[in-house]
DSSP file (Angstrom, degrees, kcal/mol; ACC not computed):
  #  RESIDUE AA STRUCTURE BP1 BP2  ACC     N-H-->O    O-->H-N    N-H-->O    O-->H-N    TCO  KAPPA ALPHA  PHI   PSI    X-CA   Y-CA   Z-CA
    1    1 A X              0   0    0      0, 0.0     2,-0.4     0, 0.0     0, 0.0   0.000 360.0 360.0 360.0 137.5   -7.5   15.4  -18.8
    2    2 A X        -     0   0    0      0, 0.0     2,-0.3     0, 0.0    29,-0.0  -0.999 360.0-134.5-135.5 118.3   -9.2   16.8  -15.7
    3    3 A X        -     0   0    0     -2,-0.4     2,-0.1     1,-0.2    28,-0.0  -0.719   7.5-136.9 -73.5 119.4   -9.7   14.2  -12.2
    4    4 A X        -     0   0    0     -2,-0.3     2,-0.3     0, 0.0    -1,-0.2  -0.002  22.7-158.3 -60.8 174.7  -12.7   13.9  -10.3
    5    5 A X        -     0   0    0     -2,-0.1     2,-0.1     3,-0.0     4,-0.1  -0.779   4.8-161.1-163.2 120.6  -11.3   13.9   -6.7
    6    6 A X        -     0   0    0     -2,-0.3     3,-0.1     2,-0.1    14,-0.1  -0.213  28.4-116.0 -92.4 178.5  -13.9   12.3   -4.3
    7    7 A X  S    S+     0   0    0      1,-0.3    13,-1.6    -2,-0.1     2,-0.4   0.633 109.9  48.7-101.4  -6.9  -13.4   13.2   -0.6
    8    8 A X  E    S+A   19   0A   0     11,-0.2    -1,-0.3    12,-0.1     2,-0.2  -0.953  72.4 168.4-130.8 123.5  -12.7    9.6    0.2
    9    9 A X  E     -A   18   0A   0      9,-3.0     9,-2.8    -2,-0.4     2,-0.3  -0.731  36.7-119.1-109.0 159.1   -9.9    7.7   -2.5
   10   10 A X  E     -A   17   0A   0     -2,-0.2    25,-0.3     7,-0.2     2,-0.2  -0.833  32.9-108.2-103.0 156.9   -8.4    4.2   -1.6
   11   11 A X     >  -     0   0    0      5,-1.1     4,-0.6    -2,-0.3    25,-0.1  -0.506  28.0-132.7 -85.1 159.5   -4.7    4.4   -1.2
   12   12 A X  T  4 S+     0   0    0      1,-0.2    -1,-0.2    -2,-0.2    24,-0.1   0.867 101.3  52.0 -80.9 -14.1   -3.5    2.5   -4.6
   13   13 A X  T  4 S+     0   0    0     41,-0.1    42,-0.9     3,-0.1    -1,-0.2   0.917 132.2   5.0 -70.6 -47.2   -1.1    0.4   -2.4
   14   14 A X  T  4 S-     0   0    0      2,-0.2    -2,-0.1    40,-0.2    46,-0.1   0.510  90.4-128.1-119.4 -30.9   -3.2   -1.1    0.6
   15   15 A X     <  +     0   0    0     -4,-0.6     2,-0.8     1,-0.3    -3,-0.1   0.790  55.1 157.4  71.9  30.0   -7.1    0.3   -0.9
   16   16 A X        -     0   0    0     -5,-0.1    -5,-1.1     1,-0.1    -1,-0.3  -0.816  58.4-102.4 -73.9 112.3   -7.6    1.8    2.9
   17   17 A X  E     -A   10   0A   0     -2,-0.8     2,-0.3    -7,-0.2    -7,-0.2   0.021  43.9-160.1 -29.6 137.2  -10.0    4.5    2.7
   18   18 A X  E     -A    9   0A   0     -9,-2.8    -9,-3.0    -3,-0.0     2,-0.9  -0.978  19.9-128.6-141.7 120.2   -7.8    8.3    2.8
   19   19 A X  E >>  -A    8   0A   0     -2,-0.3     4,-1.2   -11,-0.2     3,-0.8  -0.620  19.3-159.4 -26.2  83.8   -9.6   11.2    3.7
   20   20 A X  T 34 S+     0   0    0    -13,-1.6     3,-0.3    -2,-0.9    -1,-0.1   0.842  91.5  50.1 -36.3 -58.7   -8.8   13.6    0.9
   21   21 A X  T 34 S+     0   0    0    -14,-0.3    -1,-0.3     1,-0.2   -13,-0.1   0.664 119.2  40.5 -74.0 -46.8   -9.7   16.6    2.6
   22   22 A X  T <4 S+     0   0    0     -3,-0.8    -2,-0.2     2,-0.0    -1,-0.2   0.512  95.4  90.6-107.6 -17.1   -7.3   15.4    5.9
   23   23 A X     <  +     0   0    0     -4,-1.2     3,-0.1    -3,-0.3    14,-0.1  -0.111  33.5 171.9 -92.4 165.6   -4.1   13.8    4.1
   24   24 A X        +     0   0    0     12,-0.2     2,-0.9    -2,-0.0    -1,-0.1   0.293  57.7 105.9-124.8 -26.4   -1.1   15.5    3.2
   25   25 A X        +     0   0    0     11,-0.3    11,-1.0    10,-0.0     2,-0.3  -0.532  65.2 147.1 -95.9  92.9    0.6   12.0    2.4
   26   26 A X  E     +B   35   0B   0     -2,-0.9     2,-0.3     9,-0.2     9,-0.2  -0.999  26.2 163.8-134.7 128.6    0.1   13.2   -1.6
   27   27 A X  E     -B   34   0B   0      7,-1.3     7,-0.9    -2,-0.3     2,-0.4  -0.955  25.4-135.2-140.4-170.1    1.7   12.9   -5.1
   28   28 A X  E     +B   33   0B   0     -2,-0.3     2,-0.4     5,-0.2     5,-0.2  -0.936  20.7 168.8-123.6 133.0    1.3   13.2   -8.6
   29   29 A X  E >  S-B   32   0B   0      3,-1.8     3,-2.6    -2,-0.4    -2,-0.1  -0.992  77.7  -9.2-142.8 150.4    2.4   10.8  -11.2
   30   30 A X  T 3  S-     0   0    0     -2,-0.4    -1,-0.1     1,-0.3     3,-0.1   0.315 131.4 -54.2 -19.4  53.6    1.2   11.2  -15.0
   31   31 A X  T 3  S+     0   0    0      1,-0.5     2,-0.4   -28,-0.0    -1,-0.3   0.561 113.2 120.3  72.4  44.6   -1.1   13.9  -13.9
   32   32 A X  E <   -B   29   0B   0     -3,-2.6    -3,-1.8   -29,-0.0    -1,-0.5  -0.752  55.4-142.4 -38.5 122.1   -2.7   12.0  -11.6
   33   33 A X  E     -B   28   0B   0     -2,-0.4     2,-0.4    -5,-0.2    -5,-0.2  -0.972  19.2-169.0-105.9 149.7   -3.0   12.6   -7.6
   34   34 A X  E     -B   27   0B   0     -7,-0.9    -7,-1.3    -2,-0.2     2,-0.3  -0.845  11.0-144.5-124.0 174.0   -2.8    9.6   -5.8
   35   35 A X  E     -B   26   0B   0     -2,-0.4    -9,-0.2   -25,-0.3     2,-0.2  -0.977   9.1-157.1-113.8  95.3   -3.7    9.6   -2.0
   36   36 A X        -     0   0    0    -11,-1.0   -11,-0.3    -2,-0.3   -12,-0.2  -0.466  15.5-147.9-123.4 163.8   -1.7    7.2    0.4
   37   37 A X  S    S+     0   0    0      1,-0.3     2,-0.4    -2,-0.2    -1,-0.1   0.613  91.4  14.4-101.6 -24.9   -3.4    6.0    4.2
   38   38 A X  S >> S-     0   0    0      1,-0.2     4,-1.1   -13,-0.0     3,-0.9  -0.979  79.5-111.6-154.5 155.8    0.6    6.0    5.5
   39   39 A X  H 3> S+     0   0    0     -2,-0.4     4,-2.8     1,-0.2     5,-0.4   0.952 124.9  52.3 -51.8 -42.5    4.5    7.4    4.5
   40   40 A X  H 34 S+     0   0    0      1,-0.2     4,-0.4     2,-0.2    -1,-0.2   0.612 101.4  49.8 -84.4   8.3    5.1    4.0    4.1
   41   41 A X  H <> S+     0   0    0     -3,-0.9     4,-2.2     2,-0.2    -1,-0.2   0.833 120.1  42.8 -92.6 -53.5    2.0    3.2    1.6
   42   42 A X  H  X S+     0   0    0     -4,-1.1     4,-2.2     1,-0.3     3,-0.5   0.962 112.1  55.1 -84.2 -46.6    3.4    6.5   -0.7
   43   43 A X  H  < S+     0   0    0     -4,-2.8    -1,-0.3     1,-0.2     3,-0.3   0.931 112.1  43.8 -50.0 -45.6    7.6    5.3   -0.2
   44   44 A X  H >> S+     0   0    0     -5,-0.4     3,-1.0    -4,-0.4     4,-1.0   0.884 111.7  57.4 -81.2 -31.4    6.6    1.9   -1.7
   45   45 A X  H 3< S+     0   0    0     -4,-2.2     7,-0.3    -3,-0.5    -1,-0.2   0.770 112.1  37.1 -52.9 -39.2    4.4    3.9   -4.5
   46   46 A X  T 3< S+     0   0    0     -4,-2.2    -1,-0.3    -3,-0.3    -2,-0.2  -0.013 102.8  72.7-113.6  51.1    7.2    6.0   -6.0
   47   47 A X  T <4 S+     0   0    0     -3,-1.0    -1,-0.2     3,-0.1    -2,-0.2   0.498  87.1  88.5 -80.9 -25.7    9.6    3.2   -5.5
   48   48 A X  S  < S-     0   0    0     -4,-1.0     4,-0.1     2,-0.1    -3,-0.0  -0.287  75.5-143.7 -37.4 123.8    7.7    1.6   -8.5
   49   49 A X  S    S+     0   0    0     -2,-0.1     2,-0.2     2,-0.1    -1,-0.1   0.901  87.8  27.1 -64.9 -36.9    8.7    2.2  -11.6
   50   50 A X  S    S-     0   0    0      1,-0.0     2,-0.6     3,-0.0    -2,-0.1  -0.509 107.5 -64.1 -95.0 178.1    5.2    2.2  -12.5
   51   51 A X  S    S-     0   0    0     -2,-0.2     2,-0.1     1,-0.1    -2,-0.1  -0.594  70.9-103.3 -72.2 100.1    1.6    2.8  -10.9
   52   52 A X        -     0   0    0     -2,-0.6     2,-0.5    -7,-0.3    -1,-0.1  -0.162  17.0-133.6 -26.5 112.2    1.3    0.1   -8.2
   53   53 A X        -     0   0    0     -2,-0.1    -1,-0.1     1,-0.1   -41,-0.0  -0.588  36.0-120.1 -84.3 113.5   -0.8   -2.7   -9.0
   54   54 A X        -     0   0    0     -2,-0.5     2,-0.3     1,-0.1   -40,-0.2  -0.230  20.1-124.6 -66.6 161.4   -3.0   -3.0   -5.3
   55   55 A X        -     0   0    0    -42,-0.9     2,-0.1     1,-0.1    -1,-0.1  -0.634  27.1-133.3 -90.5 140.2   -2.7   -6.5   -3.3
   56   56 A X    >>  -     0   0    0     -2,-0.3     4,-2.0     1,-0.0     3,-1.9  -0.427  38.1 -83.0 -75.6 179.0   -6.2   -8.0   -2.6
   57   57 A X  H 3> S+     0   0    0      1,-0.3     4,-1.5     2,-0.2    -1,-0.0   0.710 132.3  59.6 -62.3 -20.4   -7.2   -9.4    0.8
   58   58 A X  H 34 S+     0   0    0      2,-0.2    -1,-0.3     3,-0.1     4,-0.3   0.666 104.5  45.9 -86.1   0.5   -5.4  -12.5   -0.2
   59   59 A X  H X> S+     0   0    0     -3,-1.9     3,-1.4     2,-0.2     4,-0.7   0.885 111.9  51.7 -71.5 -67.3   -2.2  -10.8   -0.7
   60   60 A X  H >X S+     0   0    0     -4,-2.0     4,-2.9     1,-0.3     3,-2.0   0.918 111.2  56.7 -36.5 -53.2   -2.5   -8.8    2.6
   61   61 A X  H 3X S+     0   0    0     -4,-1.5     4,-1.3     1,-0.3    -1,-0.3   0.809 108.2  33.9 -38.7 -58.0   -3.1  -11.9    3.9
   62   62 A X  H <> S+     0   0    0     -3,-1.4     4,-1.0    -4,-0.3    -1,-0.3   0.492 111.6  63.4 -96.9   3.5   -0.5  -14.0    3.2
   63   63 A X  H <X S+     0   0    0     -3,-2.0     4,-0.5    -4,-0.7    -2,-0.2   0.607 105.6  54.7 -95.5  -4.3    2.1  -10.8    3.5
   64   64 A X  H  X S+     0   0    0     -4,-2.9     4,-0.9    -5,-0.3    -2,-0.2   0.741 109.7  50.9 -84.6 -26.3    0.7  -10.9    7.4
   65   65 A X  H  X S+     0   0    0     -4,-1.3     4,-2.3    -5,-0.4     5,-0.3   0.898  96.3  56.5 -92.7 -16.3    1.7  -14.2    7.5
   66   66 A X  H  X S+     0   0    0     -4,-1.0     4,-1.0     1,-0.2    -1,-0.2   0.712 111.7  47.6 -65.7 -21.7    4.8  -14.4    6.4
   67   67 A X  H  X S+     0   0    0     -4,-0.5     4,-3.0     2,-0.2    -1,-0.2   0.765 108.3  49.4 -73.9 -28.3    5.8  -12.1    9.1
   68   68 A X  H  X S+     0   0    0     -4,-0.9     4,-2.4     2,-0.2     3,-0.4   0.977 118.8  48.5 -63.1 -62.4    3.9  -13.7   12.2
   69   69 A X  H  X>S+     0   0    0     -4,-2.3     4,-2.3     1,-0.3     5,-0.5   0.852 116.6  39.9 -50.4 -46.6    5.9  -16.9   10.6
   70   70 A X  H  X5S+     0   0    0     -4,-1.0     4,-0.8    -5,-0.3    -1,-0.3   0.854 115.7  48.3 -85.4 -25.4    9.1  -15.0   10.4
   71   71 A X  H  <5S+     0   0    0     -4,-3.0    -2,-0.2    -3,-0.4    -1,-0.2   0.966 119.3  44.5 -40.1 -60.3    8.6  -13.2   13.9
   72   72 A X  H  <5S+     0   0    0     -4,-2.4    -2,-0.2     1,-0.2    -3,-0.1   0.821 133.4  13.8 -66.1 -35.5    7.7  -17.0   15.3
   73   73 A X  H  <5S-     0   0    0     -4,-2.3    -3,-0.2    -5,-0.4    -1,-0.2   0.820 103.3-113.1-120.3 -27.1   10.6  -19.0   13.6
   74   74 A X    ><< -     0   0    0     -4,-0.8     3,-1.0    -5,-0.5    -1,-0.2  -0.513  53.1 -58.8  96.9-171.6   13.4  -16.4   12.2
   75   75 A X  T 3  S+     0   0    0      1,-0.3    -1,-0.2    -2,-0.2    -2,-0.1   0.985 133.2  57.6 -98.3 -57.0   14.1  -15.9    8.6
   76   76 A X  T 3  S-     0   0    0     -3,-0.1    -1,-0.3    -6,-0.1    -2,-0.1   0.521 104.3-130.6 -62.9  -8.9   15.0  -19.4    7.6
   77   77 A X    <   -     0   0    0     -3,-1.0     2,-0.2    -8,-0.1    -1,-0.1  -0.349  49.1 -18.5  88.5 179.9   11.3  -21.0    9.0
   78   78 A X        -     0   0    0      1,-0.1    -5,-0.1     2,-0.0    -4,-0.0  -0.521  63.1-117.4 -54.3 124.6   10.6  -23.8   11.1
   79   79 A X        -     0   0    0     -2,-0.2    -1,-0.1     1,-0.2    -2,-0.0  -0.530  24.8-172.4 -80.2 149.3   12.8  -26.4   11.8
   80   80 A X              0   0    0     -2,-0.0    -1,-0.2    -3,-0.0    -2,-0.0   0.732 360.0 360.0-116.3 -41.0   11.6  -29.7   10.5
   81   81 A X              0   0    0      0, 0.0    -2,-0.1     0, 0.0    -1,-0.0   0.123 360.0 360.0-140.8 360.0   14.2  -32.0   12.0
């Protein structure tokens, strides 16, 4: 099985355009190459046991807010009372 390899891939983690041509941040997994935007994009990839399923914008989304929220208030959330 022989892979096209375009000069711009999305990284399978985040789908941020990666320069092909410019990356180093590379692996191969069942003869695959996949192309990652960051170390930490490619660490989270082969911590899968499998091929990362990518987040949509509403994933990102709500994994940006659960950090502002846990920045603002600490790990336990807002106090209600």
């Amino acid at each position: 099985m022989s892979q096209t390899i375009q000069r711009t891939e999305p990284c399978p983690i985040c789908q941020m355009p990666v320069d092909t041509h410019k990356t180093d941040l590379v692996t191969e997994r069942d003869g695959k190459l996949y192309f990652f935007c960051a170390p930490g994009c490619r660490d989270k990839f082969l911590a899968e046991p499998c091929c990362a399923k990518p987040k949509g914008w509403w994933g990102r989304f709500l994994d940006r807010l659960a950090k502002a929220n846990e920045k603002e208030f600490g790990e336990g959330g807002p106090s209600c009372h």
